[in-house]
C-alpha positions in Angstrom: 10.0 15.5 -3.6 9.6 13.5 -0.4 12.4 13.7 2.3 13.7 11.0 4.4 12.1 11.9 8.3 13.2 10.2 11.8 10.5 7.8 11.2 10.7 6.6 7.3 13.5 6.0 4.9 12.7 7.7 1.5 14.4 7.1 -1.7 14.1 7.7 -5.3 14.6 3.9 -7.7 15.5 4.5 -11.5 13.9 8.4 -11.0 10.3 6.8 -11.4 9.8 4.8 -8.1 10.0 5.9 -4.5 11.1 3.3 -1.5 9.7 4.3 1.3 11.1 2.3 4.7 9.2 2.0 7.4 12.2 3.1 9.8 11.5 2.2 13.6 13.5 -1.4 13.3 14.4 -1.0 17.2 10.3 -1.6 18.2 9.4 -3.4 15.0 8.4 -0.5 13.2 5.4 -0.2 14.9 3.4 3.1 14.4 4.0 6.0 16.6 2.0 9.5 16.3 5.0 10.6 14.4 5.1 8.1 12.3 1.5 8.3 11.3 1.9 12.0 11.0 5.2 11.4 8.5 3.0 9.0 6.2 0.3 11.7 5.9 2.5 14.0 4.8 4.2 12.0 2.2 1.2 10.5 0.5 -0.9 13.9 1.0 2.5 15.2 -0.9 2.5 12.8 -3.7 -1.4 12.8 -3.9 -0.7 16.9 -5.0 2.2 17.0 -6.6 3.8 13.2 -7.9 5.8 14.9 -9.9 7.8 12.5 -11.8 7.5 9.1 -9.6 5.4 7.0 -11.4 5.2 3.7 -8.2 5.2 3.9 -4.7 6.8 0.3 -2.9 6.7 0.4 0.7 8.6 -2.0 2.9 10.2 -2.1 6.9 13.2 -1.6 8.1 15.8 -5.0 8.9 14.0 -8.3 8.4 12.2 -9.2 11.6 9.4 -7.3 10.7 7.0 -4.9 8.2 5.2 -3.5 11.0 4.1 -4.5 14.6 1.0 -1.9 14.6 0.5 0.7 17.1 3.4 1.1 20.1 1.6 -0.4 22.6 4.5 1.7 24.7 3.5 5.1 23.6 -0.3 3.9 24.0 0.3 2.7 27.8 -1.6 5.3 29.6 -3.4 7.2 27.3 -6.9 8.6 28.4 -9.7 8.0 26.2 -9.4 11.5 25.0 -5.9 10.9 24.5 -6.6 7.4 22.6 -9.4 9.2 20.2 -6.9 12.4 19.0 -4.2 9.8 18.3 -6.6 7.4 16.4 -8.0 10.4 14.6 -4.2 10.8 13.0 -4.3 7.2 12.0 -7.9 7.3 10.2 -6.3 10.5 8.4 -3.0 8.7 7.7 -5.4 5.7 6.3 -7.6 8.0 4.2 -4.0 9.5 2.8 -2.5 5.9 1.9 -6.2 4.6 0.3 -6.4 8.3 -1.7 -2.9 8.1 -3.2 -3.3 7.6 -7.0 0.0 6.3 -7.7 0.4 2.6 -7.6 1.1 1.3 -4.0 3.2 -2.3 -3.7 4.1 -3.8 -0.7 7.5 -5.2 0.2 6.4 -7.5 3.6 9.7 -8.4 4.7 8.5 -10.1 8.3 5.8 -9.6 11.1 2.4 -7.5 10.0 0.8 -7.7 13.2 -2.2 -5.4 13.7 -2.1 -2.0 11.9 0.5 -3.5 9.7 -1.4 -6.0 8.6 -4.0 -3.5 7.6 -1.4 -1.5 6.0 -0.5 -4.2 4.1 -3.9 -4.7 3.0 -4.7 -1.4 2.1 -2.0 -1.3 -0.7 -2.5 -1.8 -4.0 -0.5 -5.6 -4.3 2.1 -6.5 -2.2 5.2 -9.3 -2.3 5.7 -11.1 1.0 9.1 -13.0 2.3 9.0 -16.7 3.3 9.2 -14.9 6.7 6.3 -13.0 7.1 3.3 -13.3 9.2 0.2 -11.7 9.7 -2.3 -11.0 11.9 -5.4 -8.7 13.2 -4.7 -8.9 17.1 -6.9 -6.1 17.9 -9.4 -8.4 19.6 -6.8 -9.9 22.2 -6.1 -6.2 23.2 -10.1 -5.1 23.8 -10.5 -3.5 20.7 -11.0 -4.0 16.7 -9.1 -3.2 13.6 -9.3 0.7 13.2 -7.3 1.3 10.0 -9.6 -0.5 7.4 -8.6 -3.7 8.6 -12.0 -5.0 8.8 -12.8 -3.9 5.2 -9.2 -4.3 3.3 -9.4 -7.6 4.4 -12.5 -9.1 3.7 -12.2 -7.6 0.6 -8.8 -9.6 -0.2 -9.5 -12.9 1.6 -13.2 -13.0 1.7 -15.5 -12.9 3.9 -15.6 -16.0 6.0 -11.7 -16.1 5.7 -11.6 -12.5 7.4 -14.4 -13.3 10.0 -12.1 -16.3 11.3 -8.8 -13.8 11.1 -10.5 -11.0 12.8 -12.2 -12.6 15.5 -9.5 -14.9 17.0 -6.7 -13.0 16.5 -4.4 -15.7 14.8 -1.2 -15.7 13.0 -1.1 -16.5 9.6 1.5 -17.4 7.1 3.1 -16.0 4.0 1.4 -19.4 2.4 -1.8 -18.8 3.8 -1.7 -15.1 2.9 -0.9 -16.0 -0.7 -3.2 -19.1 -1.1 -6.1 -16.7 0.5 -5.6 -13.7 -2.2 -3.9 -11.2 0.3 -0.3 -11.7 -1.7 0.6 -12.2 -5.1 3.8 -14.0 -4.6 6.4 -15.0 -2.2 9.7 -14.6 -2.5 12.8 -16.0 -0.2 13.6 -13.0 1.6 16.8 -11.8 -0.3 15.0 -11.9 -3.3 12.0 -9.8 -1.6 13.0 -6.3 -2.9 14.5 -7.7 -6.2 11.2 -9.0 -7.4 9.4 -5.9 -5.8 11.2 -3.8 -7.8 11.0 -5.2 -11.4 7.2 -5.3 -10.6 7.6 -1.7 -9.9 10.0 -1.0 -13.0 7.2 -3.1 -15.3 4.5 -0.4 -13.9 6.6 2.9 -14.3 7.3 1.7 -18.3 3.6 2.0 -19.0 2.3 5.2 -19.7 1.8 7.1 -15.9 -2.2 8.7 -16.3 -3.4 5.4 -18.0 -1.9 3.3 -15.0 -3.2 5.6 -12.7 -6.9 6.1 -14.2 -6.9 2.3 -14.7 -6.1 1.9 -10.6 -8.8 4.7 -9.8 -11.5 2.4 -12.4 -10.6 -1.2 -10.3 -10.6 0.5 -6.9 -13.8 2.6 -7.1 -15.5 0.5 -9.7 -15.7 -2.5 -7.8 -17.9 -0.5 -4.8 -20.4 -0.2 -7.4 -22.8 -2.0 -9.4 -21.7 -3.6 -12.4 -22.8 -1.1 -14.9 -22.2 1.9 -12.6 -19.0 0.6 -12.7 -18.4 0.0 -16.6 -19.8 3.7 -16.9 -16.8 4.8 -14.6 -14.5 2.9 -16.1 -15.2 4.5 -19.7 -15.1 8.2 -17.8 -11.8 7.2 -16.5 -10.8 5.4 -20.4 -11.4 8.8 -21.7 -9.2 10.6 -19.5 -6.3 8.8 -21.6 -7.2 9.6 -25.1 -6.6 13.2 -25.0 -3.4 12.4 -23.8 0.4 12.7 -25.9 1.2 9.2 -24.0 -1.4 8.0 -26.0 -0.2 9.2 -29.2 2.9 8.7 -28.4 2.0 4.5 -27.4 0.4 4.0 -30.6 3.1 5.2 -32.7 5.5 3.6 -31.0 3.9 0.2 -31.6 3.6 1.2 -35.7 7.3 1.9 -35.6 8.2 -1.3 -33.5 10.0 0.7 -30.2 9.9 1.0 -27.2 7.6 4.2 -25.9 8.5 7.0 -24.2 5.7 8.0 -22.2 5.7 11.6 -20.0 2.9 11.6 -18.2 1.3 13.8 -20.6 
């Protein structure tokens, strides 16, 4: 089971769902090496063994902010060399959060500036507060988003809509996150974690390999063509009907309960 670290706050919701805090609140959670290094190791972790967790939500630390991106601090300095082996952590801490087959949900409780907007991007669904803002500043500091930021989101706001984003740098709103298909809702900000969580709670009811082999169909499906993808999804439908949760769903409709699925 994951363990809390100096960097994230881990914690176990109704035995199915994992919290993880993005813990850095004094420097807006911004990504350190360690930090990047912490995230790799969790989802690597619950990529091998999820054991019983069933839904992953992922949120920051107080209520200024989700996550500033990189510490600029840390950064101040680096040689190139120095700049490539830390960016190398972050493509493998990317590649571990993308990989991770349980459901990922956001909890964007304030600022996702930089690689916390493409965090936030690069999870399954996310929630924002009335407070949050976004924003892909990597052009203002000489460089370009490096954590999928360029593909997570003009895949979720399109690709004129990402161009504009990218390129200037600008802010943008919880509104104009929601209204441009990067959030599904938004919620006033004690509220935030409420509504996260009964998303989560509705996800970890349903039966844990369909929900999982549905999320691998959506993601991968939709980098192929149409009928490549219909021809995945029917590999992935078949996973599920050798399964007891599926015997164990229909029954439970014929005798009008509520299932008990076991990942099984």
């Amino acid at each position: 089971m994951p363990q809390s670290t100096d960097t994230l706050s881990v914690a176990v919701n109704d035995d199915h769902i994992l919290v993880v805090t993005l813990n850095r609140p004094d420097v807006s959670n911004a990504f350190n090496t360690q930090m990047a290094w912490d995230l790799i190791s969790l989802f690597e972790e619950l990529t091998l063994a999820p054991n019983d967790l069933r839904v992953v939500v992922i949120t920051g630390a107080g209520n200024r902010a989700f996550c500033a991106g990189g510490d600029l601090k840390e950064r101040n300095g680096m040689t190139d060399k120095q700049w490539f082996a830390q960016h190398l952590v972050y493509e493998r801490m990317l590649r571990a959060v993308v990989g991770c087959s349980l459901p990922l949900i956001g909890a964007i409780n304030g600022a996702a500036y930089g690689g916390g907007c493409e965090l936030a991007a690069a999870l399954d669904f996310i929630y924002v507060s009335e407070t949050a803002r976004f924003a892909q500043t990597e052009t203002k500091l000489g460089i370009i988003p490096g954590a999928g930021g360029t593909q997570n989101l003009a895949r979720a706001v399109g690709e004129k809509r990402a161009m504009e984003l990218i390129l200037s740098g600008v802010v943008f709103s919880a509104e104009e996150a929601l209204e441009w298909g990067l959030a599904n809702a938004i919620c006033k900000p004690d509220e935030l974690m409420k509504t996260t969580l009964q998303a989560a709670r509705r996800i970890a009811n349903n039966a844990p390999i369909a929900v999982r082999q549905a999320k691998q169909a959506i993601h991968k499906g939709l980098q192929m063509s149409l009928l490549d993808g219909i021809a995945f999804e029917i590999e992935a439908y078949n996973r599920t009907v050798s399964t007891a949760d599926r015997r164990e769903g229909v029954k439970a409709f014929n005798e009008k309960r509520k299932a008990a699925f076991k990942g099984e």
